[in-house]
C-alpha positions as CSV (number, residue, x, y, z in Angstrom):
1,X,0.0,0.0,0.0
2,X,1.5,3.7,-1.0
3,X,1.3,6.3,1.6
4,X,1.3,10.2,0.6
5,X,1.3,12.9,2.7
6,X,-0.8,16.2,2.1
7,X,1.2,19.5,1.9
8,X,-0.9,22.8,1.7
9,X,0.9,25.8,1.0
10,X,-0.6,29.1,0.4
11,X,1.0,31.1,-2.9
12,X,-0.1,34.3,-4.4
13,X,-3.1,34.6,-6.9
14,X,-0.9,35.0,-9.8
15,X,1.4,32.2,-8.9
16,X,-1.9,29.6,-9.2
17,X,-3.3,30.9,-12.5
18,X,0.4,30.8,-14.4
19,X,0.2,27.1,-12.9
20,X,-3.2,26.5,-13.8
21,X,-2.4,27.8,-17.5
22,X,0.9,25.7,-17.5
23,X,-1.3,22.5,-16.4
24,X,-3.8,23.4,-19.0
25,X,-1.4,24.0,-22.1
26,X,0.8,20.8,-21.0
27,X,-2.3,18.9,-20.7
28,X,-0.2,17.4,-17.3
29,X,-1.9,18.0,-13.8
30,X,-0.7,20.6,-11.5
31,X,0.8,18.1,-9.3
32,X,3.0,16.9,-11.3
33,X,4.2,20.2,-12.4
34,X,5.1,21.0,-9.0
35,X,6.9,17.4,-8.1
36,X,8.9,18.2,-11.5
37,X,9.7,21.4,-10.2
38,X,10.4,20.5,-6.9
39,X,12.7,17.3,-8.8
40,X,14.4,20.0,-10.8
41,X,15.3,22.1,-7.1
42,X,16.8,19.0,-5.7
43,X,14.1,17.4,-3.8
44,X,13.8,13.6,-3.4
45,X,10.7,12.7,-5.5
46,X,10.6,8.8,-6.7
47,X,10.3,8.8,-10.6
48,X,6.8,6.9,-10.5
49,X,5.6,10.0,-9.3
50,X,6.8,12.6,-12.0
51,X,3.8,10.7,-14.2
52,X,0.4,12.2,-14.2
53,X,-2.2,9.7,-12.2
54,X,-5.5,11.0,-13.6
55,X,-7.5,8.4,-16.2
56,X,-7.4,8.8,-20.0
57,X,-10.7,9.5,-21.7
């Protein structure tokens, strides 16, 4: 069984919508825009999670 954690952060208005426009152009969710960031900064992030987890229509 996988266990995640839940992190909340709170960012400013205009830092949601240019990631909300990135996840909509990329067609990738926000989440994995941020665990690529955070991958990209240095962070430990297991490479089964850089994938997006939402079902294909």
């Amino acid at each position: 069984m996988k266990i995640e954690e839940t992190l909340q952060i709170t960012v400013p208005p205009a830092t949601k919508k240019s990631l909300k426009m990135l996840a909509a152009e990329s067609g990738d969710s926000m989440r994995v825009i941020v665990l690529r960031a955070l991958a990209a900064a240095g962070v430990q992030v297991p490479d089964g999670e850089l994938h997006d987890r939402r079902k294909v229509k």
